[in-house]
RODO-2510 file (C-alpha; in nm, 4 decimals, decimal comma):
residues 151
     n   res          X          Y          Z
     1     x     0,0000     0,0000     0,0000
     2     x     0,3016     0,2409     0,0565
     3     x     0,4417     0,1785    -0,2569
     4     x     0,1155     0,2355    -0,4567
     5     x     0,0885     0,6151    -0,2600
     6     x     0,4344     0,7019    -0,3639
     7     x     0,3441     0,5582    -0,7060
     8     x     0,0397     0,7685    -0,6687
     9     x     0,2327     1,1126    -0,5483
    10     x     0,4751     1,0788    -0,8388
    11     x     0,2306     1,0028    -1,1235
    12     x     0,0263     1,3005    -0,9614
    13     x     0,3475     1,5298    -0,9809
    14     x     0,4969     1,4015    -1,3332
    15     x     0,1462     1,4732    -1,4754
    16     x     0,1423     1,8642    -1,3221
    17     x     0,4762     1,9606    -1,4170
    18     x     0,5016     1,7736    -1,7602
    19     x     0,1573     1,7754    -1,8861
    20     x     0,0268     2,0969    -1,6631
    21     x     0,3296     2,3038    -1,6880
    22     x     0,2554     2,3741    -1,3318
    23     x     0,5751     2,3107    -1,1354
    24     x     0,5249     2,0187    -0,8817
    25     x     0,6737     2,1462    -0,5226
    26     x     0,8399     2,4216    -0,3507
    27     x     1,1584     2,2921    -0,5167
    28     x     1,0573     2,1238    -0,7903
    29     x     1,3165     1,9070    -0,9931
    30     x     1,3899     1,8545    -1,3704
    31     x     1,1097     1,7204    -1,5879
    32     x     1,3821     1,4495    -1,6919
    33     x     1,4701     1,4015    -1,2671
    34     x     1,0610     1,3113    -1,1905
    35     x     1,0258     1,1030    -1,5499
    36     x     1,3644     0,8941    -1,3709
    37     x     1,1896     0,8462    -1,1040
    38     x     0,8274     0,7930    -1,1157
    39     x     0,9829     0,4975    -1,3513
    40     x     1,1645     0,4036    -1,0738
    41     x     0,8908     0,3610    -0,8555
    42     x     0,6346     0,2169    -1,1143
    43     x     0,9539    -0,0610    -1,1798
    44     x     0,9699    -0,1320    -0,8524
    45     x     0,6223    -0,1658    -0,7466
    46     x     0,6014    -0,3989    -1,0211
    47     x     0,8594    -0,6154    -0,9173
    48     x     0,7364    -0,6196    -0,5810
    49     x     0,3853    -0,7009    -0,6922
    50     x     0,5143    -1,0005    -0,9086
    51     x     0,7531    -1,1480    -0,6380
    52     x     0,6695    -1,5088    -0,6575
    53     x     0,8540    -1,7879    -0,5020
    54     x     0,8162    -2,1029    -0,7148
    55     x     0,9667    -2,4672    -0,5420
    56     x     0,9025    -2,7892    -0,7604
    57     x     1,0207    -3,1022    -0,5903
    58     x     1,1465    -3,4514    -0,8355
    59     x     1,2312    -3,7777    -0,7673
    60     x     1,5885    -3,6850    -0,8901
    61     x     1,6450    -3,3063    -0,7625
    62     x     1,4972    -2,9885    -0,6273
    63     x     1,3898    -2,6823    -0,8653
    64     x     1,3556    -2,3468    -0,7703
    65     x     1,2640    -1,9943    -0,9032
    66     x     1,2654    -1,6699    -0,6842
    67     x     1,1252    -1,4514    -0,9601
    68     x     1,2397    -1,1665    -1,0320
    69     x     1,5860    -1,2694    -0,8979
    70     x     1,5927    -1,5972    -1,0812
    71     x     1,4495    -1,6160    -1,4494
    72     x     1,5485    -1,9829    -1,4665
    73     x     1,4904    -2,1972    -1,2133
    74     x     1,7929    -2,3228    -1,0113
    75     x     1,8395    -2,6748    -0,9186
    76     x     1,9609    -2,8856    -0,6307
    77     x     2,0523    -3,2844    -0,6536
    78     x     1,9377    -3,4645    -0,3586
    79     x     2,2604    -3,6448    -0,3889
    80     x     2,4291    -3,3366    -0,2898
    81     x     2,2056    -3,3379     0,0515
    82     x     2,2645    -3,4511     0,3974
    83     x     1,9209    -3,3263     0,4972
    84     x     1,5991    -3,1969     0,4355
    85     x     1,3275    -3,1552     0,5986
    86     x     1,0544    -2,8908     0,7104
    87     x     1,0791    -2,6527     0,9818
    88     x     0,9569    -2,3308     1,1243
    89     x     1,1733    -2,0491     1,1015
    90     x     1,2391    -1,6877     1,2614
    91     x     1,2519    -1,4442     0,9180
    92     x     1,3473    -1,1362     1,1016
    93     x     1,5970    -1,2879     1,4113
    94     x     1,7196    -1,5939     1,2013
    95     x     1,7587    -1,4275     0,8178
    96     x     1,7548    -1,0332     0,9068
    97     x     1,3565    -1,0715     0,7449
    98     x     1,1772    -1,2098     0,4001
    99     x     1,3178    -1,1906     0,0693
   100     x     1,6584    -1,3478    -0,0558
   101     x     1,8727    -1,3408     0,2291
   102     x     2,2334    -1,4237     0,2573
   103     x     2,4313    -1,5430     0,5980
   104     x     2,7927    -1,4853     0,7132
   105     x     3,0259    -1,6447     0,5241
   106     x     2,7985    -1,7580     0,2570
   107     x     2,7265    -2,0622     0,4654
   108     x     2,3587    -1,9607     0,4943
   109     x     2,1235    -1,8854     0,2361
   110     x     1,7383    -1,7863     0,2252
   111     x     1,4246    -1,7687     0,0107
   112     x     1,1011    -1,6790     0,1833
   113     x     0,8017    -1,4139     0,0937
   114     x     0,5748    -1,4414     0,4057
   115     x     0,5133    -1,6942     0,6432
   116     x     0,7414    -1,8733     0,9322
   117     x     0,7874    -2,2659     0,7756
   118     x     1,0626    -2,3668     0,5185
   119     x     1,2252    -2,6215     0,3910
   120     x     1,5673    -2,6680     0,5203
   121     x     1,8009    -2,8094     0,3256
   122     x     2,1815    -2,8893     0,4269
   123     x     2,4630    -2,9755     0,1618
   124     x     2,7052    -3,2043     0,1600
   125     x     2,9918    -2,9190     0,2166
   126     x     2,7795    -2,7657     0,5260
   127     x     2,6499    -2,4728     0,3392
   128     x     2,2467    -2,4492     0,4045
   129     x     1,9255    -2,3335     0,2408
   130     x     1,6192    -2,2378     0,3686
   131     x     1,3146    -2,1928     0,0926
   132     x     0,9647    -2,0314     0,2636
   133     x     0,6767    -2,2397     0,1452
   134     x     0,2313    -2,1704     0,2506
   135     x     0,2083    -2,5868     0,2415
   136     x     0,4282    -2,7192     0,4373
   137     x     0,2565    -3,0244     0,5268
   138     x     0,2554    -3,0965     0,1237
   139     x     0,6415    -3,0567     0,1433
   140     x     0,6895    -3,3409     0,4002
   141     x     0,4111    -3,5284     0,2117
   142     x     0,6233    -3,5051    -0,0873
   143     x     1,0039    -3,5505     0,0475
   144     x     0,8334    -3,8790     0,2275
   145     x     0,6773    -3,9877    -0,0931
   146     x     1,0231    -3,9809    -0,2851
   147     x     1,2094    -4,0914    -0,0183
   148     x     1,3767    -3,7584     0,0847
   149     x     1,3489    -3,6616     0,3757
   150     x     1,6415    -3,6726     0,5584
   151     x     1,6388    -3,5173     0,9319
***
């Protein structure tokens, strides 16, 4: 809702000063200046809108897409696992909040949009992910079907 005011305040503003020739402001900037950034903030509402968080689990490996940071899906062989398994999580003490979160040292890696249950998974060289999922129960349902999950 934030974003779509400050989407709202710019669009208003660009639209006075560029279409109105009425400047926008006590110190208005450059036409060119509020163009920049009222793109700015229309490209970033619209990544934030389509943030979407995509896990598909195989027999073989792990996919996943954090769109718009991944275009292609990344995979994961469970060969490469020592476990895996569902948990609940701390976003905000444990990963510094939601998003794509990195640890120290690279050891530590996160996924999540919303929510407080991942999947954890923990490579073979000790380095760990954690990807947010709404269904957890359909996680462990899965990783039991196939035979992976590994606590």
């Amino acid at each position: 809702m934030i974003l779509l005011g400050i989407n709202e305040l710019f669009l208003f503003g660009a639209f006075q000063q560029v279409i109105d020739g009425q400047q926008f402001g006590v110190k208005p900037i450059s036409e060119t200046v509020l163009i920049v950034i009222t793109g700015l903030t229309l490209l970033l509402t619209f990544l934030f809108i389509n943030f979407r968080l995509d896990t598909i689990i195989k027999r073989d490996r792990i996919y996943i897409r954090f769109f718009p940071f991944h275009i292609t899906f990344k995979h994961y062989n469970w060969n490469n696992l020592t476990k895996s398994f569902v948990r609940q999580y701390a976003a905000i003490s444990e990963y510094g909040g939601w998003g794509l979160k990195f640890g120290l040292l690279g050891k530590r890696k996160a996924y999540n949009i919303s929510g407080n249950k991942g999947l954890q998974l923990e490579f073979n060289n000790n380095k760990k992910l954690l990807i947010g999922t709404n269904k957890p129960n359909k996680f462990t349902e899965t990783l039991s079907k196939i035979g992976q999950l590994k606590q």
